[in-house]
C-alpha positions as CSV (number, residue, x, y, z in Angstrom):
1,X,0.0,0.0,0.0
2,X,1.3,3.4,-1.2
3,X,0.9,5.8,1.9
4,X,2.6,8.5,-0.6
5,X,0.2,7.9,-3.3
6,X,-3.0,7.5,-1.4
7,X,-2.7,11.2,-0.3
8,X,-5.0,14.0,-1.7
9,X,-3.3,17.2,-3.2
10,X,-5.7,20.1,-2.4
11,X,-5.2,22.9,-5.2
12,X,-4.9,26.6,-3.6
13,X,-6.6,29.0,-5.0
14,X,-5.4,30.7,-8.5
15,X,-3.3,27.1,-9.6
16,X,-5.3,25.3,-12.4
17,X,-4.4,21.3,-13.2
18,X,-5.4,20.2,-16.8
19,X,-4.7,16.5,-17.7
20,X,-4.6,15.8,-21.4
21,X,-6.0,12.7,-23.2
22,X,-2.0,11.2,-23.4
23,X,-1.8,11.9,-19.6
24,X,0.2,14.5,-19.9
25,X,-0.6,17.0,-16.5
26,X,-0.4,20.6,-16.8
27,X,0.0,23.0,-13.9
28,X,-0.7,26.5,-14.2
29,X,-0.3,29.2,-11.1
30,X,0.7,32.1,-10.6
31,X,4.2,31.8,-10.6
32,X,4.2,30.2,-14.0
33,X,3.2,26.7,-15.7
34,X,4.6,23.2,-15.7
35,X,4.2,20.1,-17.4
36,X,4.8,16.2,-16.7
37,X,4.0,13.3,-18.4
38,X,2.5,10.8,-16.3
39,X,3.0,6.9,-17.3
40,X,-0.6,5.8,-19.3
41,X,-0.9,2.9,-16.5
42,X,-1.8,5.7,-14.0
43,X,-5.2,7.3,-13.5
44,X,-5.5,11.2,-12.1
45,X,-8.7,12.6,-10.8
46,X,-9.2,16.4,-10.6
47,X,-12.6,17.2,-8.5
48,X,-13.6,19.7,-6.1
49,X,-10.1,21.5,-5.7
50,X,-8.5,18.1,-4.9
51,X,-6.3,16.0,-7.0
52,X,-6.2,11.9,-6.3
53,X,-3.4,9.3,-8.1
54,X,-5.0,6.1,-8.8
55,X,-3.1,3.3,-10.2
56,X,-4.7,0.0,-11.9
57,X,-3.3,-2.6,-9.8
58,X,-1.2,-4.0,-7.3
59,X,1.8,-5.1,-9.2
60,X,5.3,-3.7,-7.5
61,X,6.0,-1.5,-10.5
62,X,2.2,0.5,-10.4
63,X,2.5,0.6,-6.5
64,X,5.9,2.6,-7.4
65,X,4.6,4.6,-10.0
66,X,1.6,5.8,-7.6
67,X,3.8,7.8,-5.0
68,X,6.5,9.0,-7.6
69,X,3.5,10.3,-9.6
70,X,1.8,11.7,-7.3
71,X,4.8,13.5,-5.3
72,X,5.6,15.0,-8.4
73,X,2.3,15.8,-9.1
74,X,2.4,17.7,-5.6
75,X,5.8,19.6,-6.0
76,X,4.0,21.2,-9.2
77,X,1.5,22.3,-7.2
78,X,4.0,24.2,-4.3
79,X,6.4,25.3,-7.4
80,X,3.3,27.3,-8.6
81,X,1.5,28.6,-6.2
82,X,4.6,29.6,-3.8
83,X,7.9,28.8,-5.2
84,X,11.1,26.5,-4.0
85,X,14.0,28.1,-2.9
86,X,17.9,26.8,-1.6
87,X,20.8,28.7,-0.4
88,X,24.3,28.1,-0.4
89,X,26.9,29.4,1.8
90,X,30.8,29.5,0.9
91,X,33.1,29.0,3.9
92,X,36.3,29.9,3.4
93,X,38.9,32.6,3.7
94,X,38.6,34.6,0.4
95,X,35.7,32.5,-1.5
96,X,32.9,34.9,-2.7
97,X,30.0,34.8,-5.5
98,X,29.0,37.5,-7.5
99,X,26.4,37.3,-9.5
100,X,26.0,38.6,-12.9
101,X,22.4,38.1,-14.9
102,X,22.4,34.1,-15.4
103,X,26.3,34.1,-14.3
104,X,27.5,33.2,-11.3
105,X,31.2,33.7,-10.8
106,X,32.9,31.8,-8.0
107,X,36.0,32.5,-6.2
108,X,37.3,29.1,-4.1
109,X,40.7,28.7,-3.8
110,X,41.5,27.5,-7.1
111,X,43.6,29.3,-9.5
112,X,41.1,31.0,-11.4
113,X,37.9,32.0,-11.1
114,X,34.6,29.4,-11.7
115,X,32.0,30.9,-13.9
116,X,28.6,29.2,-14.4
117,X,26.2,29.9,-16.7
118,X,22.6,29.1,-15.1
119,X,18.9,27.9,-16.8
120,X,16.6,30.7,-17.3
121,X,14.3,29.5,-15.2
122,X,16.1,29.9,-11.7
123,X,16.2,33.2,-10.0
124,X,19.6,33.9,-9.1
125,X,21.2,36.3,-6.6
126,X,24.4,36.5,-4.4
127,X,24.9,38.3,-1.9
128,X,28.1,39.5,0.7
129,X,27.5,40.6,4.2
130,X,30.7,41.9,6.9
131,X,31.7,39.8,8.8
132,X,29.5,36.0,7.5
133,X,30.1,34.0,4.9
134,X,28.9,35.3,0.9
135,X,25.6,33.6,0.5
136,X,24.2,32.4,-2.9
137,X,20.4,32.3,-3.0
138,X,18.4,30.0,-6.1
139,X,14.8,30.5,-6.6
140,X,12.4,28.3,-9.0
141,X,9.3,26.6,-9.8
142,X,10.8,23.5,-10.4
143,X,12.0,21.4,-7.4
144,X,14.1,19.0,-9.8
145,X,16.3,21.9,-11.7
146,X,16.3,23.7,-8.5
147,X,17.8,20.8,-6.8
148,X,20.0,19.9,-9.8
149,X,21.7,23.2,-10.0
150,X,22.2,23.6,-6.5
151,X,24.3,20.4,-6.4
152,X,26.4,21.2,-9.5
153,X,27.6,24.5,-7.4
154,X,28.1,22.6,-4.7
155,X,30.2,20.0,-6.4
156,X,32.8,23.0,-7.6
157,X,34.0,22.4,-4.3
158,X,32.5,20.3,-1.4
159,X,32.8,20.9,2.6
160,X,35.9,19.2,3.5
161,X,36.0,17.5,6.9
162,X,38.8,18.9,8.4
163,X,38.6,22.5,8.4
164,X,34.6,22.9,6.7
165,X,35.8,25.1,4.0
166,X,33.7,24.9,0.9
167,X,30.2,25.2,-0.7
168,X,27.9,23.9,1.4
169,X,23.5,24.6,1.6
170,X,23.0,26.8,4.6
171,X,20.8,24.2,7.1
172,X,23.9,21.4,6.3
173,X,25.5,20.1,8.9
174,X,29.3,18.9,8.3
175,X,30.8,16.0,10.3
176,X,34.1,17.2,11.5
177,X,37.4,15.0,11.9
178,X,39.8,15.5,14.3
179,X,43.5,16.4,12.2
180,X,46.6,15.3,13.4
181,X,48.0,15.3,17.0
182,X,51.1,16.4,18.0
183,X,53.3,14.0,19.6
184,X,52.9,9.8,19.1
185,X,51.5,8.7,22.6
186,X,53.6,5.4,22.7
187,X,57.2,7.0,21.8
């Protein structure tokens, strides 16, 4: 039983959910308008402001289906009506972000400077405050890109253990090691 799948998405006011003959769902809000192809197997009900996932059977690969579907179904919904939004924080003496339009430029220890052209469709901004850490903010509709793009910045250069320098999202927490100690204790 899919406790995912069996949940109704209530539809806030101003967001409108067309689903084509193909299956093909279309979200429109007031943010903007999105669009996933659901698999034909999979039945979706729009009624009274609430939108239900029904699949056909109980086989493993419908059961999976009917959350995935249905939590994607959902995300449209949020992206549309309110937005998804990450920030990134760069620890480290000297690292900054400036942004530029669609360009992000990064400056984290390395030799030269990172630049990173980003989608239309993520709002980007950067900003630097005295005395905390230059903080990167992305804004979008779509949960996947969102998530996607955040993760390619981060991978320019990850939080290391040791000291936590790097590009990490601002609520991460980073397991520190202990480094070396000074001395060996049986010598």
């Amino acid at each position: 039983m899919s406790r995912v799948g069996n949940l109704p998405i209530n539809i806030p006011d101003g967001v409108q959910i067309n689903v084509a003959d193909n299956n093909l769902v279309t979200v429109k809000g007031p943010k903007g308008e999105l669009e996933q192809q659901v698999d034909p197997d999979i039945k979706i009900n729009v009624a009274e402001g609430v939108v239900t996932v029904e699949r056909p059977s109980e086989q493993k690969r419908h059961k999976s289906m009917h959350g995935l579907y249905r939590a994607l179904i959902a995300n449209m919904v949020t992206g549309v009506s309110a937005g998804f939004k990450k920030e990134l924080e760069l620890v480290g003496v000297g690292y900054r972000a400036v942004a530029q339009g669609q360009v992000l430029e990064l400056n984290v220890g390395y030799s030269h400077a990172i630049m990173m052209a980003l989608p239309g469709e993520v709002k980007l901004t950067a900003e630097t405050v005295k005395g905390k850490p230059p903080r990167i903010t992305l804004e979008c509709i779509d949960k996947q890109l969102l998530g996607q793009v955040a993760a390619k910045i981060r991978s320019v250069r990850k939080p290391e253990p040791y000291k936590g320098k790097g590009i990490k999202y601002v609520d991460e927490v980073i397991r520190r090691k202990a480094g070396k100690t000074a001395g060996a204790a049986g010598a």
